[in-house]
C-alpha positions as a LaTeX table, in Angstrom:
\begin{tabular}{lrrr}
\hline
Residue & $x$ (\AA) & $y$ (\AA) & $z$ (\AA) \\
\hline
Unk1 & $-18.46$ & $-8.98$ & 1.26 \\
Unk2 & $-18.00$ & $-5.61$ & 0.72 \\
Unk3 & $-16.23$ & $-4.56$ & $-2.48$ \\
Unk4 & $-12.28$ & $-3.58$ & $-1.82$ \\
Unk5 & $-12.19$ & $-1.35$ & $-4.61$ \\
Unk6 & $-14.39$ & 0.88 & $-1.84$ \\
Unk7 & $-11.15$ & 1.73 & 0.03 \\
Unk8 & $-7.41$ & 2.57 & $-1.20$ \\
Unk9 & $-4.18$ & 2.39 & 1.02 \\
Unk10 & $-1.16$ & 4.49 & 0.06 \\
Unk11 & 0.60 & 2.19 & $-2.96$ \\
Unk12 & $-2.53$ & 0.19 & $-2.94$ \\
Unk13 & $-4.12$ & $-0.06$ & $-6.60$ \\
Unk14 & $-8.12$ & $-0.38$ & $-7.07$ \\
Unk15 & $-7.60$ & $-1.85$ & $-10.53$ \\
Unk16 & $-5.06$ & $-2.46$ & $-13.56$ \\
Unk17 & $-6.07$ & $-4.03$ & $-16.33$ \\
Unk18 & $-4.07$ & $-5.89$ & $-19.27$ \\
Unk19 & $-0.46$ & $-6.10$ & $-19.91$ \\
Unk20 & 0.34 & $-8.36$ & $-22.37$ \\
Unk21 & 3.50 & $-10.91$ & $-21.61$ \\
Unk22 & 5.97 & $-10.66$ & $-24.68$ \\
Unk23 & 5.37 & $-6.62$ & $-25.64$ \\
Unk24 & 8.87 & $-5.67$ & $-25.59$ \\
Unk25 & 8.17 & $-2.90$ & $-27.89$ \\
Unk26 & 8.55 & 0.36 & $-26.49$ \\
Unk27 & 9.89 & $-0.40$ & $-22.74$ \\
Unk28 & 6.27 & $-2.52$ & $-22.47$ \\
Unk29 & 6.28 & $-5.68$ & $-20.41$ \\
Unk30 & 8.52 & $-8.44$ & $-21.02$ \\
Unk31 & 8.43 & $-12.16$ & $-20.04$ \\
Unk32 & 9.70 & $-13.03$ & $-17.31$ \\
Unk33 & 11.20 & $-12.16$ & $-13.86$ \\
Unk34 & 14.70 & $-11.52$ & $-12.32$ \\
Unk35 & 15.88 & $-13.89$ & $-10.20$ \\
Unk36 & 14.80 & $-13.66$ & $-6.94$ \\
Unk37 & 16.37 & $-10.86$ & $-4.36$ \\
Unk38 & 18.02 & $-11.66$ & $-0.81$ \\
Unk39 & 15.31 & $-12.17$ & 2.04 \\
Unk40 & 16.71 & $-9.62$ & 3.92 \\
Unk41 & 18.06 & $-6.58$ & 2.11 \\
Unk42 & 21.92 & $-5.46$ & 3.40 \\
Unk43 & 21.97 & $-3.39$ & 6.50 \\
Unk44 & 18.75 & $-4.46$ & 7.41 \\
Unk45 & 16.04 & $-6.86$ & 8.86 \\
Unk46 & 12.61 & $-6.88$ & 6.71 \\
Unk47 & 9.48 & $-6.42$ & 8.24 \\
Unk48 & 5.93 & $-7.34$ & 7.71 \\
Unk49 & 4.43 & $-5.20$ & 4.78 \\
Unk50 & 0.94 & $-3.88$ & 4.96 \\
Unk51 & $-1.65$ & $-6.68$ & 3.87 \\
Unk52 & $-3.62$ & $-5.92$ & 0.44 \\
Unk53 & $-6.81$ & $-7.52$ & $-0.37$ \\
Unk54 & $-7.96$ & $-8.09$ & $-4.19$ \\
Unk55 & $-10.76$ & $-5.79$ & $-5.48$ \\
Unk56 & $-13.31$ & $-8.08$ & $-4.52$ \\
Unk57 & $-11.79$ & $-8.65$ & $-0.96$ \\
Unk58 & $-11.53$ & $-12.76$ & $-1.71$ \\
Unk59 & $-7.60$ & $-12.93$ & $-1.43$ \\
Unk60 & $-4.78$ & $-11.26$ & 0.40 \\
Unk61 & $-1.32$ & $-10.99$ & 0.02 \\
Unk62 & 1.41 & $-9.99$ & 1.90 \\
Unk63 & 5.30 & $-9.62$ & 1.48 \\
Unk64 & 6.44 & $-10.46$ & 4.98 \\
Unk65 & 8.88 & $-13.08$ & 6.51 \\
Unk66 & 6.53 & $-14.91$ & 8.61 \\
Unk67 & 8.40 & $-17.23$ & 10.77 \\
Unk68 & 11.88 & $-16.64$ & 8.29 \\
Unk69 & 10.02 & $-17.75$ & 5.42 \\
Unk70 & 10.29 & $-15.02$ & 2.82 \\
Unk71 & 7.87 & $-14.53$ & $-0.39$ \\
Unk72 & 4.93 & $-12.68$ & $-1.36$ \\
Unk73 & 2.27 & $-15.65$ & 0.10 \\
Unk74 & $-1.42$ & $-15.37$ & $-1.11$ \\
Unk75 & $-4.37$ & $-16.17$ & 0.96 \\
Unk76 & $-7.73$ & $-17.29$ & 0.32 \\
Unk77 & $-9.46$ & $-15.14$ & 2.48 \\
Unk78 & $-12.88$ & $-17.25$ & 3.07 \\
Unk79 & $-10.97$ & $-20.49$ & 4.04 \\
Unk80 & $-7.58$ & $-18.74$ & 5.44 \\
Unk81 & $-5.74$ & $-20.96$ & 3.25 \\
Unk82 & $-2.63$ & $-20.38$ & 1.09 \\
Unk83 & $-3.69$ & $-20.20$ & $-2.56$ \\
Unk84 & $-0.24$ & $-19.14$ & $-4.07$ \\
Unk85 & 3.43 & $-18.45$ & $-2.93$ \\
Unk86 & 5.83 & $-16.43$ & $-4.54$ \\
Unk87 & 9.49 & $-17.17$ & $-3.37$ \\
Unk88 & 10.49 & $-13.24$ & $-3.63$ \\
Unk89 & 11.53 & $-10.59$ & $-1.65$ \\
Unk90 & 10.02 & $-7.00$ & $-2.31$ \\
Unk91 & 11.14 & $-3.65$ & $-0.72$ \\
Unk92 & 7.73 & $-2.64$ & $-1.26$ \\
Unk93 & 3.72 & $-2.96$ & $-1.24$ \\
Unk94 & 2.41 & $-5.30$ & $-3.45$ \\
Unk95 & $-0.56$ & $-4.43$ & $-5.48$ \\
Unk96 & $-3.21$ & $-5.84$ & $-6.80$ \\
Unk97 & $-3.98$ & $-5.21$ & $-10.44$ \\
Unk98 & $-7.13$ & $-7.40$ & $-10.66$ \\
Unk99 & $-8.82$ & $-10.64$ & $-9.18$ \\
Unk100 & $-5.68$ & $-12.85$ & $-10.30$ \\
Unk101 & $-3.17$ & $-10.29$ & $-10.55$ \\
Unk102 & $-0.31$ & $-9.20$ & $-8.38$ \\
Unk103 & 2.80 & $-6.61$ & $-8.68$ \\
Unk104 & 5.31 & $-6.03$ & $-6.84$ \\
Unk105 & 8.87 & $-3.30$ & $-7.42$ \\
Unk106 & 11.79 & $-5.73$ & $-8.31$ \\
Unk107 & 14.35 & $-3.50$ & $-8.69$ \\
Unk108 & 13.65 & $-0.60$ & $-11.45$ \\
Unk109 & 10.87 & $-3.04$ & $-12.60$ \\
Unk110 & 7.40 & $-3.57$ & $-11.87$ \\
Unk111 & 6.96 & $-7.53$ & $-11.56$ \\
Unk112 & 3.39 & $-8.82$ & $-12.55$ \\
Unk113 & 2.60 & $-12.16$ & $-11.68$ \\
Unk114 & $-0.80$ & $-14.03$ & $-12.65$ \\
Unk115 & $-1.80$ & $-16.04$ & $-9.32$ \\
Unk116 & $-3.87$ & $-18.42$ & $-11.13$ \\
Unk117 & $-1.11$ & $-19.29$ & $-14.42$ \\
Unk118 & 1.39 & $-18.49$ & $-12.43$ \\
Unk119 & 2.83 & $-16.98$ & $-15.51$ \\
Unk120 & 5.23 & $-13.69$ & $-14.75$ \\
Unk121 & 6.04 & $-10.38$ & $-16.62$ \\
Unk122 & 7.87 & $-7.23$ & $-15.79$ \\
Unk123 & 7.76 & $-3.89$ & $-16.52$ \\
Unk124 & 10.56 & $-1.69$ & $-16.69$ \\
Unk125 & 9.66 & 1.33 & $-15.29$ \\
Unk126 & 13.05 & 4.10 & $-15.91$ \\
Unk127 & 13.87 & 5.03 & $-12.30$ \\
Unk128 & 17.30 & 5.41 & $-11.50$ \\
Unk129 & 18.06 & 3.77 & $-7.67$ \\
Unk130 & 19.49 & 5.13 & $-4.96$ \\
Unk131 & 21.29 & 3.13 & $-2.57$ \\
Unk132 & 22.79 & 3.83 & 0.97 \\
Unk133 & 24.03 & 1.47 & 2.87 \\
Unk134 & 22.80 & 2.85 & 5.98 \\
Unk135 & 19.32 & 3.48 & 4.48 \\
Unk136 & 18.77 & 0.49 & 2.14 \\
Unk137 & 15.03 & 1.61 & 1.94 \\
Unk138 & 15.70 & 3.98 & $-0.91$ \\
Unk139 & 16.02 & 1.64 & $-3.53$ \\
Unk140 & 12.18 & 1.14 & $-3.14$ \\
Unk141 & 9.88 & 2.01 & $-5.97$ \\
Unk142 & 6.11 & 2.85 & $-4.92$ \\
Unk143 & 2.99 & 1.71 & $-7.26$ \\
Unk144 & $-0.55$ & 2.96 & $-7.55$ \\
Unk145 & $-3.34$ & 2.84 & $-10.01$ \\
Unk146 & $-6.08$ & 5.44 & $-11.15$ \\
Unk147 & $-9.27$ & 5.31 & $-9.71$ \\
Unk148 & $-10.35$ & 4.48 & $-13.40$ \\
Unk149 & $-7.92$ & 1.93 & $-14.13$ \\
Unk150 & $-6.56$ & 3.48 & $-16.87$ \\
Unk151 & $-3.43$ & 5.12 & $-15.83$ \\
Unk152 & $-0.26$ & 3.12 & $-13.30$ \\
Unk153 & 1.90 & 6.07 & $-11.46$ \\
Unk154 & 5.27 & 4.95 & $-9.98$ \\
Unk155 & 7.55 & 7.08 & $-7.80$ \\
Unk156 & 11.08 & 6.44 & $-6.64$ \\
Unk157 & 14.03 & 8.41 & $-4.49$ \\
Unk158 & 15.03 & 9.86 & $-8.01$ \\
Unk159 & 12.66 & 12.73 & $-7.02$ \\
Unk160 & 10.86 & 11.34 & $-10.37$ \\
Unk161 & 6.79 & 10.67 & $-10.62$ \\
Unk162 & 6.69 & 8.27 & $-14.00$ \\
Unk163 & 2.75 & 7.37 & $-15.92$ \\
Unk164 & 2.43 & 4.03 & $-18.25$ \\
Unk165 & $-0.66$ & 3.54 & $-20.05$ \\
Unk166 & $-2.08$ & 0.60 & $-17.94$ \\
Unk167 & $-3.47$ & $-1.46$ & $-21.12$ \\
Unk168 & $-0.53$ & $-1.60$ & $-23.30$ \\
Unk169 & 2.24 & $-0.73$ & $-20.97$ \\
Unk170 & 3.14 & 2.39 & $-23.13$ \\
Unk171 & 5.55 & 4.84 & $-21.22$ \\
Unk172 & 4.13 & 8.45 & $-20.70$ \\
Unk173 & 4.33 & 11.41 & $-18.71$ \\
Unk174 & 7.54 & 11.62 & $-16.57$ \\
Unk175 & 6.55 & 14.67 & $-13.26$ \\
Unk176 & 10.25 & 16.05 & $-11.90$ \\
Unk177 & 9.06 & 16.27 & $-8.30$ \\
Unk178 & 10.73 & 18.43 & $-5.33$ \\
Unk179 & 11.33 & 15.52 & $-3.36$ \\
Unk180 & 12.19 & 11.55 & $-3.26$ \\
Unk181 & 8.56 & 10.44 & $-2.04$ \\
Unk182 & 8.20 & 7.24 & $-0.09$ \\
Unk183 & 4.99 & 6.32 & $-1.04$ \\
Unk184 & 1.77 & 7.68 & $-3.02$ \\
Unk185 & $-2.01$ & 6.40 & $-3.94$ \\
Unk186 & $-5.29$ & 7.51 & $-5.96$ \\
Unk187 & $-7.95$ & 9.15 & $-3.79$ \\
Unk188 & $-10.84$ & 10.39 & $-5.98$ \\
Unk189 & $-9.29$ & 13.05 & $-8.12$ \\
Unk190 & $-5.88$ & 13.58 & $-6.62$ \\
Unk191 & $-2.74$ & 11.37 & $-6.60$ \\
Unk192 & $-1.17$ & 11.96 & $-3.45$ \\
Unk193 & 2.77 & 11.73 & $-3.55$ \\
Unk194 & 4.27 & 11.77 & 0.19 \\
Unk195 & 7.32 & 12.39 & 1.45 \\
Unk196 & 8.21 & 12.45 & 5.69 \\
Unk197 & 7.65 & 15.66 & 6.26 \\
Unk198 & 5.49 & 16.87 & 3.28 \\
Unk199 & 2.58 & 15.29 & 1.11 \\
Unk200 & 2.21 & 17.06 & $-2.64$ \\
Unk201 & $-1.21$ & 16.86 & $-3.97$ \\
Unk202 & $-1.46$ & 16.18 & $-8.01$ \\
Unk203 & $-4.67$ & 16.10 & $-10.17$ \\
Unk204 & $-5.12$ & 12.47 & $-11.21$ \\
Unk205 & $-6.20$ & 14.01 & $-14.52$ \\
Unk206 & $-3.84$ & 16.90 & $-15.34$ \\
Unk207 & $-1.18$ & 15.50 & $-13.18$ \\
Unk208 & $-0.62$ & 19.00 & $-12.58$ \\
Unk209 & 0.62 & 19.75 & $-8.67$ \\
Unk210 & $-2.64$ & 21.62 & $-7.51$ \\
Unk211 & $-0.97$ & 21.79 & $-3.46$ \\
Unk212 & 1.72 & 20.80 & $-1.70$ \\
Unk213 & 1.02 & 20.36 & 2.46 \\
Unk214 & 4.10 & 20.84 & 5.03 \\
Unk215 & 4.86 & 21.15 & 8.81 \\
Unk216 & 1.60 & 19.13 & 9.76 \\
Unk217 & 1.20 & 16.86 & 7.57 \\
Unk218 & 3.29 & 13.91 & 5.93 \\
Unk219 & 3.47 & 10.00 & 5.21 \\
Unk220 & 1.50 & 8.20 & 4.87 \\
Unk221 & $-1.99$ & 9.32 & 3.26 \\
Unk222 & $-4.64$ & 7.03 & 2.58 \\
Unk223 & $-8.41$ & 7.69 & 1.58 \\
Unk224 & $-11.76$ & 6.24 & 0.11 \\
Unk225 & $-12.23$ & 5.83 & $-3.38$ \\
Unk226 & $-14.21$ & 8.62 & $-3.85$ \\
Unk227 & $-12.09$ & 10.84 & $-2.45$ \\
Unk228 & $-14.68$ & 12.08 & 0.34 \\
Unk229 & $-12.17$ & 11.07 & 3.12 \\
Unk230 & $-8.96$ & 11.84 & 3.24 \\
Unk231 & $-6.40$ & 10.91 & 6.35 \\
Unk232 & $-2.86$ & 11.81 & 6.28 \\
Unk233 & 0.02 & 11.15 & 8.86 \\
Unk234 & 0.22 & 14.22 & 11.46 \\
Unk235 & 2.73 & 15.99 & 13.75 \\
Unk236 & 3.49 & 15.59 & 17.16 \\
Unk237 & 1.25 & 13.41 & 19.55 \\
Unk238 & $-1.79$ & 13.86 & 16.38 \\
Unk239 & $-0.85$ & 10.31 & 15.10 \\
Unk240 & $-3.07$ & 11.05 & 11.56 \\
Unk241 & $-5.77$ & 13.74 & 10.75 \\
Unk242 & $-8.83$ & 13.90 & 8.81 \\
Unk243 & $-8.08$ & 16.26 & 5.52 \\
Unk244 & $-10.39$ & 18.20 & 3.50 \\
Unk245 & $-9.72$ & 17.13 & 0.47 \\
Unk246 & $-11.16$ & 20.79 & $-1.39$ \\
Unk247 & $-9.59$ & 23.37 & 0.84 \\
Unk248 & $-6.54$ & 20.88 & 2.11 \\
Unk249 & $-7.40$ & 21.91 & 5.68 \\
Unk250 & $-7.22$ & 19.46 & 8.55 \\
Unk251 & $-10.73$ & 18.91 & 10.07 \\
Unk252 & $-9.92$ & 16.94 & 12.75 \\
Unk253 & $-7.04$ & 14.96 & 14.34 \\
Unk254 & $-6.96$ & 11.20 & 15.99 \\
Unk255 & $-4.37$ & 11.09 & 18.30 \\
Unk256 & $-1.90$ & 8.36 & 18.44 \\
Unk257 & 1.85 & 9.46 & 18.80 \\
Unk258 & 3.36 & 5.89 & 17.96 \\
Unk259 & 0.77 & 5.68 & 14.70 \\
Unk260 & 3.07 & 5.03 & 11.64 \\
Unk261 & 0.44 & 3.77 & 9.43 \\
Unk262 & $-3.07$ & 3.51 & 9.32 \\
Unk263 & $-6.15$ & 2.24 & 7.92 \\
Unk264 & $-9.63$ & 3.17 & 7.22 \\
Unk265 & $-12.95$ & 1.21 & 7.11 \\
Unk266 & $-15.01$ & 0.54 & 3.98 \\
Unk267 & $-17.56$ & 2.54 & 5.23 \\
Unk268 & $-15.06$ & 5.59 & 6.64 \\
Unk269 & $-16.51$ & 5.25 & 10.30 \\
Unk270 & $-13.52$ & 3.63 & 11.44 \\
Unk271 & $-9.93$ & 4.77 & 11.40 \\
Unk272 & $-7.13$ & 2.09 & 12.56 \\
Unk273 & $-3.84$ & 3.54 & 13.62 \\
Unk274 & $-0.72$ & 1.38 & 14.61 \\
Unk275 & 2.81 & 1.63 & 14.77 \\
Unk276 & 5.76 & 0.94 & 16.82 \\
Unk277 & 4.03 & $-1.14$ & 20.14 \\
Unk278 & 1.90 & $-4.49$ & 19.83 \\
Unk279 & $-1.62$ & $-2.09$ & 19.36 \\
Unk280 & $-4.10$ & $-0.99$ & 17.05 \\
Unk281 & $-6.11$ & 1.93 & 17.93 \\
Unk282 & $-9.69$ & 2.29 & 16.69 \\
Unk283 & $-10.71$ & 6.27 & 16.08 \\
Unk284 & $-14.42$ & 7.10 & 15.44 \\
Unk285 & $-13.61$ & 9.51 & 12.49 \\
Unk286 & $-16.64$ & 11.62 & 13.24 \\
Unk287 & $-16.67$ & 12.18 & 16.34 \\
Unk288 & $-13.15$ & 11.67 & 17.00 \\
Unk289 & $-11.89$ & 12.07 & 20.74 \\
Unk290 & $-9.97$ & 9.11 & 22.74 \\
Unk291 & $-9.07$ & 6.10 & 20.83 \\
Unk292 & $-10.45$ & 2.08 & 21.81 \\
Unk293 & $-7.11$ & 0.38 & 21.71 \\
Unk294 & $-7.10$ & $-3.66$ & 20.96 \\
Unk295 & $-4.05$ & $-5.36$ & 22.44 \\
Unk296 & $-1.77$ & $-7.42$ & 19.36 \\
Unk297 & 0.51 & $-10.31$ & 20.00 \\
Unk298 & 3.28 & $-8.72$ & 18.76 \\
Unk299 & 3.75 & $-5.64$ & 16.62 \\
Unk300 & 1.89 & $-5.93$ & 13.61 \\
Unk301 & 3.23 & $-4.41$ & 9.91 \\
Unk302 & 0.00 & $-4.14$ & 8.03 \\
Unk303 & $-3.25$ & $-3.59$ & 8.98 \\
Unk304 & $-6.98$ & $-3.85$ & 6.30 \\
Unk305 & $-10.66$ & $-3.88$ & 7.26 \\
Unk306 & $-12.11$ & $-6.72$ & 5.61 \\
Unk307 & $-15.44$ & $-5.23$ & 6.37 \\
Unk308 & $-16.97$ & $-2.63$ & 9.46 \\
Unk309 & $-16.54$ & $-5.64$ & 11.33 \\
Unk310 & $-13.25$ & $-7.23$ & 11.32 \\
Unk311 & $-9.80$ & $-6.67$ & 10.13 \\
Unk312 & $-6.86$ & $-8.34$ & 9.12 \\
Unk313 & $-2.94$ & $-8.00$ & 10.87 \\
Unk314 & $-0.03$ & $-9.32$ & 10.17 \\
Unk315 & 2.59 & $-10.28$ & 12.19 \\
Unk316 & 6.59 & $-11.81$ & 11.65 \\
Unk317 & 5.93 & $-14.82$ & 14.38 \\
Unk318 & 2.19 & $-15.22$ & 14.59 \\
Unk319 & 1.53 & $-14.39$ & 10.50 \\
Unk320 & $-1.83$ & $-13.26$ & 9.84 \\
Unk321 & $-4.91$ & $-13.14$ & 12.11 \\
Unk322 & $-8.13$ & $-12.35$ & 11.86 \\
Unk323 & $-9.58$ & $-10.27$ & 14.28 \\
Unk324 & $-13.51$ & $-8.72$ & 15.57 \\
Unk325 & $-14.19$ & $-5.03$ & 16.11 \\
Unk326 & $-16.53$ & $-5.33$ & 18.76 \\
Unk327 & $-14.91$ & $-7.84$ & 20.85 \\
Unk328 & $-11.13$ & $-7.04$ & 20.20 \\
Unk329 & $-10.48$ & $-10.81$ & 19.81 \\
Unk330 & $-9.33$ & $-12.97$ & 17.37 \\
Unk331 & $-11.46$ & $-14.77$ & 15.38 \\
Unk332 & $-8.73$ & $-17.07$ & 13.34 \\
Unk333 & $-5.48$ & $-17.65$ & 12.22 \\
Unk334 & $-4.56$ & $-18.13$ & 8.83 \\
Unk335 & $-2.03$ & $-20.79$ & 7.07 \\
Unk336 & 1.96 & $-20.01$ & 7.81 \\
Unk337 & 3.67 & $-20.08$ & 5.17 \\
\hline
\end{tabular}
């Protein structure tokens, strides 16, 4: 099994470690969840989130409404069974922190919730919401981790970028930013904050703004952990482009004018674009050219690589499936919640 530490999605974590349940002091975490949020958020219908696999690729979790049931359900990937099930409903991405560890946004709060204990903590993380009722989406808080585990970044619609210190949940560095992001993630040595019609590049370090990329180039942005490869949502009928992640240039572009997400391979050969039809699209990222396009069920929310050689989807009917690159069938269905 390749490692899935190899490969980050935008508001995917590689690692967070520690946060002790009871440290109230200081905004840390606190014992303890809110009670549970609607399924289905006003003025809206949820929809499958993108599928997140622990560091070590053995488990999967996904905040969806498979078949009406809501929850955050967790998978065990070898045997496609349900492990855990967490009867909440999350605007956003869950994360994984570790092997055993899940969070989610609650709110203005980070939830963490230990799979194996089943114990829960939260973490209140300072944003102030914004609600709409046409556009319930921007209450959503985004999560990511430092490549080094050292450092969690959260970003909301108050235009506000805010740092904890991952082991004792210590508040630090709040970045005013020039725009409500929607989502962001750790690539190598940037943290990449994007908006819809603009991506600003921060040093993970410094978290200093070192560029900020327009017109082209937006939401979502997603790259290995080394930072080597770097894809980013594109204009027009360029679904997402290849970025280099030195100059900020695009190198190459991988058409797919329905992409709204995407994601990439461990090994960065592959690029998987999908969006708003019942299709994935499979880019070679070097040579690039005219996509192989596998057929879905139905439309799918979330798409991961488990390896080169298969990939996950999930779906609101059909839940999660298992499917082959080279064939473009599936191989198996997991448990429904």
């Amino acid at each position: 099994m390749v490692s899935r530490r190899g490969v980050l999605m935008m508001g995917v974590a590689a690692a967070l470690t520690g946060c002790a349940p009871g440290n109230s002091e200081g905004g840390g975490c606190l014992p303890g969840l809110p009670e549970p949020a609607e399924a289905v958020p006003p003025g809206g219908r949820q929809l499958p989130q993108p599928i997140v696999l622990s560091p070590d690729g053995s488990r999967a979790v996904s905040a969806t409404s498979i078949g009406g049931s809501k929850g955050l359900p967790v998978w065990d990937v070898s045997t496609g069974t349900i492990s855990a099930h967490r009867d909440e409903f999350t605007r956003g991405t869950p994360v994984w922190l570790d092997g055993s560890r899940v969070a989610w946004a609650v709110g203005a709060d980070a939830a963490i919730l230990d799979v194996d204990s089943g114990e829960a903590t939260h973490l209140p993380l300072g944003h102030r919401l914004i609600e709409a009722d046409d556009s319930p989406s921007l209450g959503s808080i985004g999560l990511a981790v430092s490549v080094d585990g050292a450092t969690l970044a959260s970003a909301g619609h108050d235009a506000t970028l805010r740092l904890f210190g991952v082991a004792t949940c210590s508040p630090g560095r709040v970045v005013e930013l020039d725009f409500g992001p929607t989502q962001l993630s750790f690539t190598g040595r940037h943290l990449l904050v994007g908006g819809s019609d603009r991506v600003a590049v921060y040093d993970a370090a410094t978290h200093e703004k070192v560029a900020l990329l327009e017109n082209d180039l937006r939401a979502p942005a997603i790259g290995t952990r080394d930072g080597s490869s770097v894809f980013m949502g594109a204009t027009g009928e360029h679904g997402f482009a290849s970025v280099d992640p030195r100059s900020w240039e695009i190198r190459m572009t991988y058409p797919d004018a329905r992409a709204l997400s995407a994601a990439v391979a461990p090994s960065g050969a592959l690029l998987a674009t999908f969006g708003t039809d019942a299709g994935v699209r499979l880019h070679d990222v070097a040579r690039g050219g005219t996509p192989r396009s596998i057929e879905l069920p139905s439309r799918t929310g979330g798409v991961v690589f488990l390896d080169d050689d298969r990939f996950l989807t999930v779906h609101l009917e059909e839940g999660l499936l298992e499917w082959d690159v080279a064939t473009g069938e599936v191989k198996r269905s997991f448990d429904r919640p």
